[in-house]
N, C-alpha and C positions, 0 to 999 in steps of 0.2 A: 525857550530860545526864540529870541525875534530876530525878523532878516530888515536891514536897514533898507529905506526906499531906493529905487533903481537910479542912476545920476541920469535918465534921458525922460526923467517922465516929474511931474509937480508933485511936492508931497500931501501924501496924503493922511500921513500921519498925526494921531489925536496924542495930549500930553493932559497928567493932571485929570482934575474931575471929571472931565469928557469921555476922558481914557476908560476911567472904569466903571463911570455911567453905563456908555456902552457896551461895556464885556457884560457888567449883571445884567443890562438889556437883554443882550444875544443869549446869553445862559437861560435868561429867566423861561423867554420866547420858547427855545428849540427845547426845553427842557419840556414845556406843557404841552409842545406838538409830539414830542417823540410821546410822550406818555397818555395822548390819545391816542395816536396809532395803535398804540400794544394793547389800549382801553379793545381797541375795536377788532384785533386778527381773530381771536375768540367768536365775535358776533359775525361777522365776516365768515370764517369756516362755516358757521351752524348754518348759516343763511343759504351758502352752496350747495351743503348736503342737503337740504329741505328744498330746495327751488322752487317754483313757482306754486304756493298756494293759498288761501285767503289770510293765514298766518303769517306770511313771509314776505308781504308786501309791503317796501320802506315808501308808504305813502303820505310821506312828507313832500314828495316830488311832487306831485297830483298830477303826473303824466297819465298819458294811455300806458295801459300794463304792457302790451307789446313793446314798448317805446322804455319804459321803467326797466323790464325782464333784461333786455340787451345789453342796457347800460348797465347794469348789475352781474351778468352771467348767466342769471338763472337756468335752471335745466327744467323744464314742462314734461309732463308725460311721454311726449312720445322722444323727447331726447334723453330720458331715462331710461327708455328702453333700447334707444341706439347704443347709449352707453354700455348696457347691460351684454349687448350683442357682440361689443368689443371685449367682453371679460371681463372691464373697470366696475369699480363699485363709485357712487358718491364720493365717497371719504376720500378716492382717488383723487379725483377731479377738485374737490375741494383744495386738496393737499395740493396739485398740480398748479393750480390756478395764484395763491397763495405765495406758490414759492417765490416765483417770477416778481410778484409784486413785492417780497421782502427782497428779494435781491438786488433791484432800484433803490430801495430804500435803505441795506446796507451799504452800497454803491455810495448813493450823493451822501450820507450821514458820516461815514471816514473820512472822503472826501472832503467835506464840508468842515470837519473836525480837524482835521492836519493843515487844512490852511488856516484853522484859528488859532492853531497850536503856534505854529511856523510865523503868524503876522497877524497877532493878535492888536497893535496898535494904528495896525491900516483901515480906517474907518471902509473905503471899497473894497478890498477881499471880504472883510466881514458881513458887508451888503453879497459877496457874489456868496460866501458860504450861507447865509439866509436861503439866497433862492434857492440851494443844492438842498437845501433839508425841508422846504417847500415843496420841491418836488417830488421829496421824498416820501414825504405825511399828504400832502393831500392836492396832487398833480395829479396824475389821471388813478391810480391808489384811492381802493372806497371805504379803508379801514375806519377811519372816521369820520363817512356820512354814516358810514353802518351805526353809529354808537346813536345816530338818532331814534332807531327803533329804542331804547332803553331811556335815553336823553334828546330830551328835546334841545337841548345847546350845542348838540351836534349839526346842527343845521345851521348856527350861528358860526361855530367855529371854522364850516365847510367853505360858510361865503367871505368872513371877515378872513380865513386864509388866502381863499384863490384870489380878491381883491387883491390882497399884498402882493402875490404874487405877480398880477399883471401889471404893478406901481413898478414892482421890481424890473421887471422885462423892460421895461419901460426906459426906463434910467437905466440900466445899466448899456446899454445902446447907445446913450446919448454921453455918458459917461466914459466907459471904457476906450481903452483902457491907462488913462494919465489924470482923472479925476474933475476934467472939463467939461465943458458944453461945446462943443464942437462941431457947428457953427453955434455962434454965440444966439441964433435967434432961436433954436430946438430950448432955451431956458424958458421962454414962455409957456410953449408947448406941453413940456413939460411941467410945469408949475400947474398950470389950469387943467391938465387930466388927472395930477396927484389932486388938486381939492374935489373935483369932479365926483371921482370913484371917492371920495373919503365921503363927501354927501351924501354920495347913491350907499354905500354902506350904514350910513346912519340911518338913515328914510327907511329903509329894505329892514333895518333892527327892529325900528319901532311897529312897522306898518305888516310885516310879512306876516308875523304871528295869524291875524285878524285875516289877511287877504289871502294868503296863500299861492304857490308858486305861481301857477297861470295868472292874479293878478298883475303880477311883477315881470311876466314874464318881457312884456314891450322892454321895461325898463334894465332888466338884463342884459335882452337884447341889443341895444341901443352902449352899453356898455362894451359889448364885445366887439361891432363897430367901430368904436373908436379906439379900441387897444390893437385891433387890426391895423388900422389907420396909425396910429403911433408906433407902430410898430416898422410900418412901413418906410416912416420918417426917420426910425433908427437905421437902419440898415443905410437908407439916402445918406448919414453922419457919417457911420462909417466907414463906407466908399470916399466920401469928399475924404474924411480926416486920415485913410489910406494912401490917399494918391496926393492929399499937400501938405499935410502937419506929420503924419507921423516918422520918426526913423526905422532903422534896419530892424531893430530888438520887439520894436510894438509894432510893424507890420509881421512880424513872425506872431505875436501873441492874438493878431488882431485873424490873422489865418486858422491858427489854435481855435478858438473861439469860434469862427464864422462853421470850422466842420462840424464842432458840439451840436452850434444853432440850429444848422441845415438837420444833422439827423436826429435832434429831438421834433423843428417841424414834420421832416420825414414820421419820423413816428407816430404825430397828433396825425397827421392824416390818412397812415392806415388804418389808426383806431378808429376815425371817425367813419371810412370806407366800411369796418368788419361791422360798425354799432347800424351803416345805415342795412348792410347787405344782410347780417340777422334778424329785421327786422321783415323781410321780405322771405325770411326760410323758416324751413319745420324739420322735426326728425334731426335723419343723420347729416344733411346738410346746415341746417344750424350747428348742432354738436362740434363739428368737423369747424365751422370758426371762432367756437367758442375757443377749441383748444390752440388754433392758429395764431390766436390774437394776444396772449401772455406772451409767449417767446418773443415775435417778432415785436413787439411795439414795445416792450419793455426793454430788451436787447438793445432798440435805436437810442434809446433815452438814458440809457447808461452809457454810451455815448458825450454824454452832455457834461456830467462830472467828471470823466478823464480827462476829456479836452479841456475843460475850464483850470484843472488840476495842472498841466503842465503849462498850458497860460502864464497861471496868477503866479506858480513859483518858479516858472522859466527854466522848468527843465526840458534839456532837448529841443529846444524848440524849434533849430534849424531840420528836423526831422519832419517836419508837416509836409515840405515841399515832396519828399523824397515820396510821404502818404499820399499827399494828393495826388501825385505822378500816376504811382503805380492804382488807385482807385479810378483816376480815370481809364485808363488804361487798361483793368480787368473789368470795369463794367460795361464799358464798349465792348470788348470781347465776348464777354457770353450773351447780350441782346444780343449781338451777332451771328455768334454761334448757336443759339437757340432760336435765332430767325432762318438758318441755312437749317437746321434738325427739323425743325417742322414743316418748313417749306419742304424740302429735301422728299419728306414723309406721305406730305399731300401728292407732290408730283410723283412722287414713284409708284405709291397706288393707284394713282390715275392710269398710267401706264401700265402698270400689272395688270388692272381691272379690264384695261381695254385690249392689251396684245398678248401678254403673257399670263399662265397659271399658277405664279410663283404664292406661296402665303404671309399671312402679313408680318410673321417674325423675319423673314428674309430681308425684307424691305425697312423694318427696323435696323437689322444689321445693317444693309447696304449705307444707311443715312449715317450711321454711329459711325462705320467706318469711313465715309467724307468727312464731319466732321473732326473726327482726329485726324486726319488727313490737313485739313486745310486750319488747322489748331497753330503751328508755327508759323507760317507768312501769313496770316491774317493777323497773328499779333503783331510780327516784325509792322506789317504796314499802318495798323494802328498807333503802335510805339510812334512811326516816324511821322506819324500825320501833327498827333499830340505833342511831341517836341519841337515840331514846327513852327505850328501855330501857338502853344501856349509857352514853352521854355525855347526858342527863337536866340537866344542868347547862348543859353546851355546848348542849343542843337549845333550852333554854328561855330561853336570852341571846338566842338567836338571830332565835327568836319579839318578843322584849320589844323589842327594836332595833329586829323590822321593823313593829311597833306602834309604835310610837314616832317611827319616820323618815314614818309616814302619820296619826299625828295632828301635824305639825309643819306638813304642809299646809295644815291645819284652823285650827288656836291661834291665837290673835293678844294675847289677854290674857297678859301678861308674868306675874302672879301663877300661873296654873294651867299656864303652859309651865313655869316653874320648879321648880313641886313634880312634874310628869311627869318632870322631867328627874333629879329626885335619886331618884325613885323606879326609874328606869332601872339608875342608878348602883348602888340599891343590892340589886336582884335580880340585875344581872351580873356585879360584882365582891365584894359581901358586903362592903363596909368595915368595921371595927368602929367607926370612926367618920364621919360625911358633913357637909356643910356646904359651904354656895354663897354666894358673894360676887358683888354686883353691880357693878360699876362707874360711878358716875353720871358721865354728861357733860357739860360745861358748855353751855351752848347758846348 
């Protein structure tokens, strides 16, 4: 079943050889990604239960082992022992760790799969279903760097994927979501990073074997810079193509999409937080972010295939606003309220410590019950700061209505309810045109 292209966006639809070039393209692709991932959950478990030992280091990387162990999981002696303190076996922790990552990877691979199903002729959903099974095989998922301990093409397949991948981020920013370039000047930009990273992928094939990763490393480096950088430029597309080219239906998509973005960055940057902060810990304090780091970073990044999901096939999509509302809204709230619990906590022990005997469960109590105390009017005042300042429109229909519904009480003269009422009309929907018709009744 194909869904015809939407009437407020270019098509983007392929006919003919094109057509099904690119379906066996996309099959062929995700077919030999998915079938290294599964190559690799097998080496992947063994590598967890084993952690850190001269047998079990994927030193393809030619990192510092500290710096290798983290980015991998590893568990070292004495996090095997914390382990051990908590009850868990390896096999747990393997299993644990594992899960999370196939759950990503069943995430964007449905995903990714039901929009090929659904718009298999749209050459850009089939680019956005790429990145969803990109992310899925070998985004921040180490099932198939692992396959380089056995295979040395795992190393190849690691980089010639995440290249794509950053080609993809790339374009699809600059692309999304009507299959333009928007402004017309992000087409150079884009042109010269796709051949860019297609060089440095070629150079990096022949040259990396011999030199190994530290030699490459500048030129990595200098790579991720620039996708930085273009990336930055997408987001600038965007916003301009937000606020002047797009309509009603692709700024709800382009909303869609921007929450996916925001909490898979969110996610690259607690992983990047837990890889630098275990590099700095031992023991049960490592341990303790080994296990932190699966739910939360994996959880934000499934995130990115839902969103993308009701995007590309436009369901719901006037629902984002109602998400974004209330996301704002509750995570002001508990910064907040977990700024008044602690604070609350400090000050009241101070206090205790200095005039009173009380102990520190007391003062516990004392804090828990302000905060649910001050849990409704600190929402109510959030609610109204947020509808103020960002729904300004929605905040002041809302006002005018409840004005409105308490002079109806009032009114009784049919001439001044009438012009109240069209005056209602036309600060909450903005007609460009208004006009009230009375109906007289015979008596």
């Amino acid at each position: 079943m194909t869904v015809p292209p939407p009437p407020d966006s270019i098509a983007t639809s392929l006919g003919g050889f094109s057509r099904a070039a690119l379906r066996v393209g996309w099959l062929v692709l995700v077919t030999f990604l998915l079938a290294a991932f599964a190559a690799g959950i097998p080496l992947r478990f063994t590598s967890l239960i084993n952690g850190i030992n001269p047998g079990n280091q994927v030193i393809y990387l030619d990192l510092d082992p500290a710096l290798e162990a983290a980015a991998l999981g590893l568990l070292g002696p004495q996090e095997m022992e914390a382990l051990g303190s908590l009850g868990l076996s390896p096999q747990f922790y393997a299993a644990y760790v594992i899960a999370f990552e196939l759950a990503l990877a069943l995430a964007c691979t449905v995903v990714g799969a039901f929009i090929f199903w659904r718009r298999p002729d749209d050459w850009l959903t089939l680019w956005f279903s790429l990145v969803l099974v990109l992310l899925a095989t070998t985004g921040l998922s180490l099932e198939v760097p692992t396959l380089a301990s056995v295979w040395r093409g795992g190393v190849w397949v690691s980089i010639a994927s995440g290249l794509l991948g950053m080609i993809s981020n790339v374009h699809i920013l600059f692309l999304s979501p009507d299959g333009r370039f928007v402004p017309r000047w992000t087409l150079p930009f884009s042109a010269g990073f796709t051949g860019g990273m297609l060089a440095m992928a070629a150079y990096v094939t022949f040259v990396y074997p011999a030199w190994g990763f530290q030699r490459i490393f500048g030129i990595v480096l200098l790579a991720f810079f620039a996708w930085f950088g273009l990336l930055g430029l997408g987001v600038l597309s965007q916003v301009y193509r937000y606020r002047r080219i797009s309509g009603p239906v692709q700024r709800q998509q382009t909303k869609w999409q921007g929450i996916g973005l925001a909490a898979a960055a969110l996610g690259i940057g607690v992983n990047a937080y837990f890889l630098f902060a275990a590099t700095q810990q031992s023991g049960f304090q490592r341990l303790l972010t080994y296990l932190l780091r699966p739910p939360l970073v994996n959880l934000l990044l499934i995130l990115l295939p839902i969103s993308l999901g009701f995007s590309i096939l436009r369901y719901r999509l006037w629902d984002i606003d109602l998400i974004i509302r209330r996301t704002l809204i509750y995570s002001s709230l508990t910064a907040a309220l977990a700024l008044v619990y602690f604070g609350s906590v400090v000050l009241l022990q101070g206090l205790v410590d200095a005039f009173l005997s009380l102990s520190t469960p007391v003062v516990t109590v004392l804090s828990t019950l302000a905060v649910a105390a001050l849990f409704t009017p600190l929402r109510n005042r959030i609610q109204n700061f947020i509808d103020r300042r960002f729904y300004r429109r929605k905040y002041d229909a809302e006002r005018t209505l409840a004005a409105f519904n308490a002079k109806l009480r009032d009114e009784v003269e049919l001439e001044r309810l009438s012009e109240a009422m069209l005056s209602v009309v036309d600060e909450t929907l903005q007609p460009t045109q208004l006009s009230l018709w009375l109906r007289e009744i015979d008596r």
